[in-house]
Biopython code that builds the backbone (N, CA, C, O; Angstrom):
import numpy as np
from Bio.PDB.StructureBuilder import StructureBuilder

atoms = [
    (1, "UNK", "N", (45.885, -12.564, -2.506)),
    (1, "UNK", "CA", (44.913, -11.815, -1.724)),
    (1, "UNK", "C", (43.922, -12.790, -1.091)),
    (1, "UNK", "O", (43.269, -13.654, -1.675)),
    (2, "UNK", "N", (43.930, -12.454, 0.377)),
    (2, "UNK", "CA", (42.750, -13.382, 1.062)),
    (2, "UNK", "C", (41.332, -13.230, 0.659)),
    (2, "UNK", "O", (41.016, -12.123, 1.096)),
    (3, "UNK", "N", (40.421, -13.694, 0.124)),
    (3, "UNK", "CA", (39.150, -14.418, 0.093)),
    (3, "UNK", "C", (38.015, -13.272, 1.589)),
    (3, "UNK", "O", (37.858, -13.565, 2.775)),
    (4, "UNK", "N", (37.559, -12.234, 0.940)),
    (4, "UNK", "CA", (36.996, -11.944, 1.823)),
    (4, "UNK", "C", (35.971, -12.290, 2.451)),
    (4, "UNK", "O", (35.657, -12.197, 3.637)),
    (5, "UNK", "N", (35.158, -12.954, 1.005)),
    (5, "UNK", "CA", (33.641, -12.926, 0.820)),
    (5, "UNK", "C", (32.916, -14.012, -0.783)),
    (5, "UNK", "O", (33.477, -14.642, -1.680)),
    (6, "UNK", "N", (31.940, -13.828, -0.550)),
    (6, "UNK", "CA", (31.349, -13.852, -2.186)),
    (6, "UNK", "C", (29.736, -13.770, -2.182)),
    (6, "UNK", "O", (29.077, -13.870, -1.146)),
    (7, "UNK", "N", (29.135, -13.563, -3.566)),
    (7, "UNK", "CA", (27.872, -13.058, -3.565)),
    (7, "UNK", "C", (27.724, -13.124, -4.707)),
    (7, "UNK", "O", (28.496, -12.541, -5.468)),
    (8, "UNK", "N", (26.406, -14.053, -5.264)),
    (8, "UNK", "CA", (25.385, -14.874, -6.297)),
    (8, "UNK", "C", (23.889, -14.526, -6.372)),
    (8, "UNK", "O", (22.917, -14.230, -5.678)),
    (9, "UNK", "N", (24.318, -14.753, -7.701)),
    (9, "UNK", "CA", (22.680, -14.704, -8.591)),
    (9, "UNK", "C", (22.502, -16.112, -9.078)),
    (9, "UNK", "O", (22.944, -16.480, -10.166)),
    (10, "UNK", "N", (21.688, -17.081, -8.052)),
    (10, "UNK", "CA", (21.318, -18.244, -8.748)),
    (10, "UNK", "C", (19.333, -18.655, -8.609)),
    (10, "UNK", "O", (18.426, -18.252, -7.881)),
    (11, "UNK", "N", (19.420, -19.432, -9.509)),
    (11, "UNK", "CA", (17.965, -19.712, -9.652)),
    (11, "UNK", "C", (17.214, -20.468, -8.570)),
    (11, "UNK", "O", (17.738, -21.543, -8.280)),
    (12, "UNK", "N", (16.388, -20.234, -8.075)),
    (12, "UNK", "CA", (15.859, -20.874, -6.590)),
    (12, "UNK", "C", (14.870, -21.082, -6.832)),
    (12, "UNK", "O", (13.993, -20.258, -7.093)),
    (13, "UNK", "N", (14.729, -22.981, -6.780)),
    (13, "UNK", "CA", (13.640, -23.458, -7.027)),
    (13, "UNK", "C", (12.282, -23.835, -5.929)),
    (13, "UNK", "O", (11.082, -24.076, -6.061)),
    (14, "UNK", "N", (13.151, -23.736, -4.933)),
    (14, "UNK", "CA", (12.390, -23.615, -3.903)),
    (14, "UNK", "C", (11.117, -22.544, -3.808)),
    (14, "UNK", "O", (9.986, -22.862, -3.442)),
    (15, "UNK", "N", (11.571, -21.091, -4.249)),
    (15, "UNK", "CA", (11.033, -20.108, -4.214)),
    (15, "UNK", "C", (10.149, -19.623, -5.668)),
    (15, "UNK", "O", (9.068, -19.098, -5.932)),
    (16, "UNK", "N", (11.402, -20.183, -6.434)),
    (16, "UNK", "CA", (10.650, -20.297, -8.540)),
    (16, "UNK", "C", (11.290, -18.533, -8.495)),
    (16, "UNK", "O", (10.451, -17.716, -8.874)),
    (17, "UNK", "N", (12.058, -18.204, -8.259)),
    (17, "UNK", "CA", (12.540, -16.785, -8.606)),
    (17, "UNK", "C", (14.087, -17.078, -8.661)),
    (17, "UNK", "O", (14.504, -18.232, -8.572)),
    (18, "UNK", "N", (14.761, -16.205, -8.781)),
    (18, "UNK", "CA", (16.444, -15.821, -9.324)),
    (18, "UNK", "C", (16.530, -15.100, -7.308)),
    (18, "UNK", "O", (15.763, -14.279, -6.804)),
    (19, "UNK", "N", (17.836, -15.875, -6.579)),
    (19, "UNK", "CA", (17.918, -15.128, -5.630)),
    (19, "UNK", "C", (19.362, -14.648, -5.604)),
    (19, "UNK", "O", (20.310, -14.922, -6.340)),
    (20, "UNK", "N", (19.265, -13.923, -4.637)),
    (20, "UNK", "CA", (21.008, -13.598, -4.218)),
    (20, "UNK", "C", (21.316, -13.934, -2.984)),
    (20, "UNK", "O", (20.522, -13.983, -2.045)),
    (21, "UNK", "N", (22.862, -14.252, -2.940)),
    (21, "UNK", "CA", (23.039, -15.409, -1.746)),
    (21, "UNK", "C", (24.834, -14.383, -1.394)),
    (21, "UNK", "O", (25.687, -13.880, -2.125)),
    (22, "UNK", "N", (24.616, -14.539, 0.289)),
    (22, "UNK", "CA", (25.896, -13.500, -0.075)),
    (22, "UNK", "C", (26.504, -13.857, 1.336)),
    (22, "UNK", "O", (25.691, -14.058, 2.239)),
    (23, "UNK", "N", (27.659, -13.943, 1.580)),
    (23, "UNK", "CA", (28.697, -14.476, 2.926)),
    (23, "UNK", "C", (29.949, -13.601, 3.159)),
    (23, "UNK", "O", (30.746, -13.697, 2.226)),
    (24, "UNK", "N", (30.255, -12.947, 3.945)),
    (24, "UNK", "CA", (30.928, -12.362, 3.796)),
    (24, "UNK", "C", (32.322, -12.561, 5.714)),
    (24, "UNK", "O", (32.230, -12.338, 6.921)),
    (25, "UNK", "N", (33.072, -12.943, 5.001)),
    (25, "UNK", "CA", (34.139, -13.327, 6.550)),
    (25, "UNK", "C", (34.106, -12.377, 7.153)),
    (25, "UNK", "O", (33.973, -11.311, 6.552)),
    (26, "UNK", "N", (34.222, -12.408, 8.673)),
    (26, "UNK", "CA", (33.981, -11.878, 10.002)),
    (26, "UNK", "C", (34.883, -10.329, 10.065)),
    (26, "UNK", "O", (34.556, -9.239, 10.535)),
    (27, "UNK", "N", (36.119, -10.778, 9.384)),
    (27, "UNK", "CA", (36.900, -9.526, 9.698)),
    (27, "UNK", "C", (36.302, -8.727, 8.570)),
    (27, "UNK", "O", (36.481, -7.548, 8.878)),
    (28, "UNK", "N", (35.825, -8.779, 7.686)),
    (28, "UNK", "CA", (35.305, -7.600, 7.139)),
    (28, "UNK", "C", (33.873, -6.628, 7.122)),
    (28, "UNK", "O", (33.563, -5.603, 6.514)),
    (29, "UNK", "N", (33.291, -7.367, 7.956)),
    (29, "UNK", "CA", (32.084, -6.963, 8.511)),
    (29, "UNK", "C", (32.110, -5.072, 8.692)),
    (29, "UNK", "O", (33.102, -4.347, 8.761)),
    (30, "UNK", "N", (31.093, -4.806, 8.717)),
    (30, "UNK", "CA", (30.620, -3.368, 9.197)),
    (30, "UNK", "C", (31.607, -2.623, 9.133)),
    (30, "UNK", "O", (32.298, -1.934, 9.883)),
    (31, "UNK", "N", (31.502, -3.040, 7.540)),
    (31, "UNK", "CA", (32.269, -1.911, 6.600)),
    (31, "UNK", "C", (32.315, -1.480, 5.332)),
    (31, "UNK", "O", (33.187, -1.072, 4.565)),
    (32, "UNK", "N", (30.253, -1.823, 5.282)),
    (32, "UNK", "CA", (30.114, -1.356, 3.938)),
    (32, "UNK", "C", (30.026, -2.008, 2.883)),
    (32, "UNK", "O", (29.365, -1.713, 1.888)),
    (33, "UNK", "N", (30.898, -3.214, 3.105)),
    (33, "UNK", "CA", (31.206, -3.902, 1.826)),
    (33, "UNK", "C", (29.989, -4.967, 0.913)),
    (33, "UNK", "O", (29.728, -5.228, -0.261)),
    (34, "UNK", "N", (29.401, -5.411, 2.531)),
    (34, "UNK", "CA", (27.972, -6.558, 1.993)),
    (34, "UNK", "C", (27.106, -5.629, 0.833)),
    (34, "UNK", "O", (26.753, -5.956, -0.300)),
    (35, "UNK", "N", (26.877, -4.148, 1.684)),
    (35, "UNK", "CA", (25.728, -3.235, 1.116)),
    (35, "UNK", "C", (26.448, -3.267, -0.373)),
    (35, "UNK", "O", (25.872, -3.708, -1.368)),
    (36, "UNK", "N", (27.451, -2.870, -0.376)),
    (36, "UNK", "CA", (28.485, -2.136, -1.622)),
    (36, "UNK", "C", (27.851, -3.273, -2.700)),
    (36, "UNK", "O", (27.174, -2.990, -3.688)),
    (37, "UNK", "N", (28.312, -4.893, -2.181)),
    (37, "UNK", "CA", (28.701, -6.012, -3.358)),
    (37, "UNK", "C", (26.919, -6.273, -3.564)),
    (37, "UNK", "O", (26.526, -7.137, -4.348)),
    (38, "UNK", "N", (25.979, -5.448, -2.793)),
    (38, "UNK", "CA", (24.626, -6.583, -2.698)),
    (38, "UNK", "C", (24.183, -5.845, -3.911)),
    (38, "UNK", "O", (23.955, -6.451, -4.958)),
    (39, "UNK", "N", (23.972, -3.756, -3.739)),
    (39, "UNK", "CA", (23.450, -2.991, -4.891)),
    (39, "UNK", "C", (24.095, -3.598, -5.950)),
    (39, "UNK", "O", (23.431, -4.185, -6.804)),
    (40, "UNK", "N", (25.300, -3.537, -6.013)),
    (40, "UNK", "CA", (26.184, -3.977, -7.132)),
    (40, "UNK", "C", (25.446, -5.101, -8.239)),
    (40, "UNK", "O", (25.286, -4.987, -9.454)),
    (41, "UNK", "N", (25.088, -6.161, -7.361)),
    (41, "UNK", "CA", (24.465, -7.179, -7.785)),
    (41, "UNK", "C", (23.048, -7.365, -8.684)),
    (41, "UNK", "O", (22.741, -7.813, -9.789)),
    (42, "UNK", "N", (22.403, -6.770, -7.574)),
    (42, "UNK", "CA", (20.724, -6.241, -7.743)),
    (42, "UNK", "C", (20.995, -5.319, -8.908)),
    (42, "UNK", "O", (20.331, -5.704, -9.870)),
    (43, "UNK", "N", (21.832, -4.077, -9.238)),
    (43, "UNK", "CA", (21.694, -3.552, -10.365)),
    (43, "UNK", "C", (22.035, -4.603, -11.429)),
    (43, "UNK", "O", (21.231, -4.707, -12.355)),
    (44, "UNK", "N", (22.934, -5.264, -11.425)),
    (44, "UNK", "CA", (23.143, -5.814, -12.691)),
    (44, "UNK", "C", (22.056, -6.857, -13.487)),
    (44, "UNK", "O", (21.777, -6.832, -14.685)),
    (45, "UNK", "N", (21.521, -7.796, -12.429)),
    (45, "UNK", "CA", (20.315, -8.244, -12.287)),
    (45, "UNK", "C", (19.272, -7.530, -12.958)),
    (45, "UNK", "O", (18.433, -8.054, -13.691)),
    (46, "UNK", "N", (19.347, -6.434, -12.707)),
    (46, "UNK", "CA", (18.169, -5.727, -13.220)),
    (46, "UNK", "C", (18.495, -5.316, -14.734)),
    (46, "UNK", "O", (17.623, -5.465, -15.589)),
    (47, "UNK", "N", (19.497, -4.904, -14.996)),
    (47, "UNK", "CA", (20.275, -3.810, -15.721)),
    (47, "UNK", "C", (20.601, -5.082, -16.926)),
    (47, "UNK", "O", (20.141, -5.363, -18.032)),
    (48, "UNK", "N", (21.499, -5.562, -16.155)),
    (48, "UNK", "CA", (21.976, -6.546, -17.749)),
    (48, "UNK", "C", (21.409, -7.805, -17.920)),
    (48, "UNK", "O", (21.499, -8.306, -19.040)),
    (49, "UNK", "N", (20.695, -8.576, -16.803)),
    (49, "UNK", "CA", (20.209, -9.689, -17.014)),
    (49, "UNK", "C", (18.503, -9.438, -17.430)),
    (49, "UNK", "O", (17.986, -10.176, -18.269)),
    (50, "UNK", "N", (17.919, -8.629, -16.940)),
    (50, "UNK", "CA", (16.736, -8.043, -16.929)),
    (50, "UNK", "C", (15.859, -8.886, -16.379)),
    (50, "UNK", "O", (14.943, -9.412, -17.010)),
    (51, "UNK", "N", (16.080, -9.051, -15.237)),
    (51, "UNK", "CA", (15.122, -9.398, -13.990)),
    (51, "UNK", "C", (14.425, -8.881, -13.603)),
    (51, "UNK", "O", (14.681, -7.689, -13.434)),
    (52, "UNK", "N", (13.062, -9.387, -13.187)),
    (52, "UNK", "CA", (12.087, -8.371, -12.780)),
    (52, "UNK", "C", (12.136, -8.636, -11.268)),
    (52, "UNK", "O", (11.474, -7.858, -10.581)),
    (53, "UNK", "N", (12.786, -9.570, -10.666)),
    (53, "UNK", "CA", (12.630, -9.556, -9.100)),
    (53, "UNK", "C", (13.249, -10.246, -8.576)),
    (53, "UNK", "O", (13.134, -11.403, -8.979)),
    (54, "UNK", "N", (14.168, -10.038, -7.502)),
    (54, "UNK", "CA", (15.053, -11.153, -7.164)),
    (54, "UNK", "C", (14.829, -11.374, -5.589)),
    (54, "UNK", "O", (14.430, -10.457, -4.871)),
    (55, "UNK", "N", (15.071, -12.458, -5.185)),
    (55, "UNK", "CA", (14.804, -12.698, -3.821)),
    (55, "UNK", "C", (15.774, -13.243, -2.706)),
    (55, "UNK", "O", (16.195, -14.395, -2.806)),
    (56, "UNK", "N", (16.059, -12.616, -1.877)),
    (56, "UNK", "CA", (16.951, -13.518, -0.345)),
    (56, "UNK", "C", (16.037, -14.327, 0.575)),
    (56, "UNK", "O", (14.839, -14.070, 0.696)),
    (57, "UNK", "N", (16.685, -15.354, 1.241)),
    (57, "UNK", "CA", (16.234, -15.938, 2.108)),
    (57, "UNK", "C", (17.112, -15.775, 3.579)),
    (57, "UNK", "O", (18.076, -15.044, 3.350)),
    (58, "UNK", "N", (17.103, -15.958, 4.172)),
    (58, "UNK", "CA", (17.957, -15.675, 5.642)),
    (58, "UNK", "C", (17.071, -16.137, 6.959)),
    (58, "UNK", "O", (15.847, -16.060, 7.066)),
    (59, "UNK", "N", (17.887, -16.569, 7.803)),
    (59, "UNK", "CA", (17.690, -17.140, 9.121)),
    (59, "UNK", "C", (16.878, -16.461, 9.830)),
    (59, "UNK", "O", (17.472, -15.469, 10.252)),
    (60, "UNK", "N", (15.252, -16.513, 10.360)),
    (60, "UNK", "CA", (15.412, -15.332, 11.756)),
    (60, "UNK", "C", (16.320, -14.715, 12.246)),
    (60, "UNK", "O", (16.587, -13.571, 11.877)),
    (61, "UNK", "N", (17.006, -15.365, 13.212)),
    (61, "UNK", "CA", (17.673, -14.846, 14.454)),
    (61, "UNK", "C", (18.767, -13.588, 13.063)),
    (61, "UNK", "O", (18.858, -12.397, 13.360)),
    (62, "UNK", "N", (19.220, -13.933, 12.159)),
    (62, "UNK", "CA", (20.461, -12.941, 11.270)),
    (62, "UNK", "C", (19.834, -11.378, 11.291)),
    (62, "UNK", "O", (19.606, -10.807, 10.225)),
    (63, "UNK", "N", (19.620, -10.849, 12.352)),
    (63, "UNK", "CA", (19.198, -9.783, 11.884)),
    (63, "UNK", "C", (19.910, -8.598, 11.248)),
    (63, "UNK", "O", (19.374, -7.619, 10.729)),
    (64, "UNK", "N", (21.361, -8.883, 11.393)),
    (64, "UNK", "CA", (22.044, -7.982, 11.071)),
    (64, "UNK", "C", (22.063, -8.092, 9.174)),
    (64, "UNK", "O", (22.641, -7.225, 8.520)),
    (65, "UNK", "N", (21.295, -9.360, 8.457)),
    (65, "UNK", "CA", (21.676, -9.676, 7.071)),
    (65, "UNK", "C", (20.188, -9.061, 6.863)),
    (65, "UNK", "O", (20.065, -8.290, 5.912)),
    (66, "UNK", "N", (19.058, -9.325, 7.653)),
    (66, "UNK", "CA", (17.624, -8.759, 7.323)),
    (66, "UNK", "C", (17.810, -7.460, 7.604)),
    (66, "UNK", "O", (17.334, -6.816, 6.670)),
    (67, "UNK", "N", (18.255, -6.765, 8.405)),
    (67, "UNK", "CA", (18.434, -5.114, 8.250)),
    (67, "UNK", "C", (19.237, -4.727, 6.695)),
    (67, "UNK", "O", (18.628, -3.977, 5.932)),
    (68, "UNK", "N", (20.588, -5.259, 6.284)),
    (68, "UNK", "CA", (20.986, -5.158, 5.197)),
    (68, "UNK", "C", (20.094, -5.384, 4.062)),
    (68, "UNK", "O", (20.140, -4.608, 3.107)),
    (69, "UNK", "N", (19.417, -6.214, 4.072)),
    (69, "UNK", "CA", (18.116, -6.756, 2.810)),
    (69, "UNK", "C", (17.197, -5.274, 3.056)),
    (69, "UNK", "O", (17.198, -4.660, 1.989)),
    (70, "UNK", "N", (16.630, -4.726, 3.843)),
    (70, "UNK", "CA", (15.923, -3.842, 4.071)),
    (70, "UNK", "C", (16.111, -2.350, 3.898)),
    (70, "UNK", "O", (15.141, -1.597, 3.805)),
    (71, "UNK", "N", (17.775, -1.790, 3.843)),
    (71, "UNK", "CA", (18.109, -1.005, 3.605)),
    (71, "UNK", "C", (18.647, -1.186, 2.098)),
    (71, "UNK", "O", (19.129, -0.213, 1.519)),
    (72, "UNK", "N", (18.573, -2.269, 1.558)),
    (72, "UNK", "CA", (19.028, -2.162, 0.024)),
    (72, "UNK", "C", (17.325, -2.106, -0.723)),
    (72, "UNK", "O", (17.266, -2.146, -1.951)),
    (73, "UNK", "N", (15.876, -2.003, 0.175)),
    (73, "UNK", "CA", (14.882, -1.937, -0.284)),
    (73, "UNK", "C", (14.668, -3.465, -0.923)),
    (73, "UNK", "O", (14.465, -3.767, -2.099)),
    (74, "UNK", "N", (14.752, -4.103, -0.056)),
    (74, "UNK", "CA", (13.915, -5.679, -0.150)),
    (74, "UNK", "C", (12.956, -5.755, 0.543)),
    (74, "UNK", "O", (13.127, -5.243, 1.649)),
    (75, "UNK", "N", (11.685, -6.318, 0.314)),
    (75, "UNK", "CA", (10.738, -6.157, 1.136)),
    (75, "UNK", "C", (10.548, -7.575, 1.882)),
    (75, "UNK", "O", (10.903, -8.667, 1.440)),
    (76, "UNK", "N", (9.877, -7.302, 3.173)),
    (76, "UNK", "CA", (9.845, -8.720, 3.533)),
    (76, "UNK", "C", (8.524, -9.582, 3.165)),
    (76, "UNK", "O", (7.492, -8.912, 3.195)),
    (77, "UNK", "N", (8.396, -10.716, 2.881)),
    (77, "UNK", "CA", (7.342, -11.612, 1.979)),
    (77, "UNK", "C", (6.786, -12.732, 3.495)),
    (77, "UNK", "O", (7.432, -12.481, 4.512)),
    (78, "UNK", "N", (6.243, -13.296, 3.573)),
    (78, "UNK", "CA", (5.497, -14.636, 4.117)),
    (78, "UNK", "C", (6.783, -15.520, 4.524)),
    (78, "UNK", "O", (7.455, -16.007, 3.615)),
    (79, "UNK", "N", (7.133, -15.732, 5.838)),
    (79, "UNK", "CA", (8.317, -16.828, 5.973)),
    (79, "UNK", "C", (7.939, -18.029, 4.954)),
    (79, "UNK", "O", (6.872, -18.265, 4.387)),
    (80, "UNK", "N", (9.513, -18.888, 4.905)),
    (80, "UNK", "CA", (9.447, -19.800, 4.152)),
    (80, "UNK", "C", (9.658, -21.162, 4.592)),
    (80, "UNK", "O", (10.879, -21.307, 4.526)),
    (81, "UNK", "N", (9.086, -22.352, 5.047)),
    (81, "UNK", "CA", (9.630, -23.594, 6.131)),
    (81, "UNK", "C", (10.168, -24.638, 5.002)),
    (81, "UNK", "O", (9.422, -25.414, 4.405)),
    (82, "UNK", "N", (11.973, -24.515, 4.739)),
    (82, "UNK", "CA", (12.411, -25.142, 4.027)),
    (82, "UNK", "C", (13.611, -26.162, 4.537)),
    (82, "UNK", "O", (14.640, -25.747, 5.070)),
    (83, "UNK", "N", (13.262, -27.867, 4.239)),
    (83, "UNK", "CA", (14.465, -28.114, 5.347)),
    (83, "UNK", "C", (14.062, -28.467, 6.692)),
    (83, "UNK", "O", (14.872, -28.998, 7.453)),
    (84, "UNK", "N", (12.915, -28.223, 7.032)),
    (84, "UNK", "CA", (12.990, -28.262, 8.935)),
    (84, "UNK", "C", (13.771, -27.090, 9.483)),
    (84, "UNK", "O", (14.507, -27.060, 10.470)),
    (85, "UNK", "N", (13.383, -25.915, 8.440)),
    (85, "UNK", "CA", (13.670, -25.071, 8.942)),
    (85, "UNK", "C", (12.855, -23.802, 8.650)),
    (85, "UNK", "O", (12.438, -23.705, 7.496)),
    (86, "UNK", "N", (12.534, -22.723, 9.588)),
    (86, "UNK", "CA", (12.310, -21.122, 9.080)),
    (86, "UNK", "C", (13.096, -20.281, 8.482)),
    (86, "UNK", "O", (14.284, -20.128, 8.768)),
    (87, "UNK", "N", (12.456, -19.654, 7.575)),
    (87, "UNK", "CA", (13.384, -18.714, 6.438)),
    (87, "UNK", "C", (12.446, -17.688, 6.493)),
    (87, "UNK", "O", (11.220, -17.751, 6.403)),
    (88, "UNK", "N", (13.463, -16.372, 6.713)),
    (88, "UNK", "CA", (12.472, -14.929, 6.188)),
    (88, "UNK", "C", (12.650, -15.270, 4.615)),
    (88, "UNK", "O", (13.442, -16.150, 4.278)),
    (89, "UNK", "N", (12.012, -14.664, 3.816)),
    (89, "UNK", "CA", (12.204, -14.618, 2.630)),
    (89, "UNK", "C", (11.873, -12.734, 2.094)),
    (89, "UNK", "O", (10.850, -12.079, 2.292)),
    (90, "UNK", "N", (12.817, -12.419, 1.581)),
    (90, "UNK", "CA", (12.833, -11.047, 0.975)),
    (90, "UNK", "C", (12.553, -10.700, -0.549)),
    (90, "UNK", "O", (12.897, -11.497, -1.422)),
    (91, "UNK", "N", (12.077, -9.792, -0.785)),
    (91, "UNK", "CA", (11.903, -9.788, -2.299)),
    (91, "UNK", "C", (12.224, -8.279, -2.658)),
    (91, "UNK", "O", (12.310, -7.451, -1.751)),
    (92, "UNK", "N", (12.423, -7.876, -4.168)),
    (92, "UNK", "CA", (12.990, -6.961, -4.216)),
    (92, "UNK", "C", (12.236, -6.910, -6.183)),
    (92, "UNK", "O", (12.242, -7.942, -6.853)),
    (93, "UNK", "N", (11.838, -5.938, -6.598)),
    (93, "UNK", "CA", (11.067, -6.043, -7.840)),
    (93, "UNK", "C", (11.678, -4.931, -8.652)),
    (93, "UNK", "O", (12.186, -4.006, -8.019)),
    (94, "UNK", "N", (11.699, -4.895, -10.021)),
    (94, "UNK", "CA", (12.250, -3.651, -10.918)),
    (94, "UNK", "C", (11.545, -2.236, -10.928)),
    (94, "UNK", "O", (10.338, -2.334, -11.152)),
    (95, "UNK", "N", (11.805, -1.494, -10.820)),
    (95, "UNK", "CA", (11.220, -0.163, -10.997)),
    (95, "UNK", "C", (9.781, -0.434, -12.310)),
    (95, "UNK", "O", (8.970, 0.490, -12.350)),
    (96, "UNK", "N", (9.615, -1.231, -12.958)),
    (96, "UNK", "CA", (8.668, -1.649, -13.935)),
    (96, "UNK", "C", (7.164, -2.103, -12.744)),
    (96, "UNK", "O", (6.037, -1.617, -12.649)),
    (97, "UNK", "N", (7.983, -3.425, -11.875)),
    (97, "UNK", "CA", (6.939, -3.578, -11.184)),
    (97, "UNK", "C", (6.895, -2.975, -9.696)),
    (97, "UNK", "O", (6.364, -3.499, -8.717)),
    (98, "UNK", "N", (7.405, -2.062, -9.739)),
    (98, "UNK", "CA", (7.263, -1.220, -8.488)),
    (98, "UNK", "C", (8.381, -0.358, -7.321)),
    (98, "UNK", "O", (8.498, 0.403, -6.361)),
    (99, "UNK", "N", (8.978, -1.153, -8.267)),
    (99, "UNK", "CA", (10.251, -0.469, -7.360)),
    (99, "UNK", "C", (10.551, 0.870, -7.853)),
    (99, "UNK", "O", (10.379, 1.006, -9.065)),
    (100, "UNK", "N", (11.018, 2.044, -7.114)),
    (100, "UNK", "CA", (11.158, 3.049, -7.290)),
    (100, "UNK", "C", (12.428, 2.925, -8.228)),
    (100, "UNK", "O", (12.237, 3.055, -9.437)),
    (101, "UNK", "N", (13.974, 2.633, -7.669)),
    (101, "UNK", "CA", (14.909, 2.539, -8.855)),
    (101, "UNK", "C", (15.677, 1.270, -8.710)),
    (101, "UNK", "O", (16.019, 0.714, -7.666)),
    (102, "UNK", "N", (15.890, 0.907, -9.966)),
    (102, "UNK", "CA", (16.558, -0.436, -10.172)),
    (102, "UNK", "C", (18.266, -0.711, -9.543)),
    (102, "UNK", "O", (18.816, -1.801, -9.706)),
]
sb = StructureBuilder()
sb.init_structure("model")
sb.init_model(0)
sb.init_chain("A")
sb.init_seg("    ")
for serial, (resi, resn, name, xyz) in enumerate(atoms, 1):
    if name == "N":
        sb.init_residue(resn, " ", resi, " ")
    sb.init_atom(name, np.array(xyz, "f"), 0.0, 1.0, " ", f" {name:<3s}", serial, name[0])
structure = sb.get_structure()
């Protein structure tokens, strides 16, 4: 089976939080699947690792990955200049610290 995609929970020191990092190949696009594998993630995060907040970073111009961050209820935080570069940075917190559901 071809390699569609993949999507991580690693520790980001840049930021000092746990983020999720997620790529997903062209032909499978806008079809559900990013949203599907991202909740997937974020619950478990929450659920079995017991995270209180996890965070994305992403390009300006990606708006199609910052609309996805936004409809999974990530909020957007203070850009981030990492690299010689701009980063939105997103955050996303447990129903403990504010989030409605985990």
């Amino acid at each position: 089976m071809p390699e569609s995609g993949q999507i991580c929970l690693r520790p980001d020191s840049d930021v000092g939080d746990v983020a999720v990092g997620y790529a997903l190949d062209v032909g499978y696009w806008r079809q559900g699947l990013a949203r599907e594998a991202l909740e997937a993630v974020v619950g478990y995060g929450f659920r079995e690792r017991s995270l209180q907040r996890m965070v994305a970073t992403v390009r300006p111009e990606n708006i199609v990955s910052r609309a996805l961050l936004e409809r999974c209820r990530f909020v957007r935080e203070p850009d981030l200049f990492l690299r010689n570069k701009t980063l939105c940075l997103y955050a996303r917190q447990t129903a403990s610290a504010g989030d409605m559901t985990p």
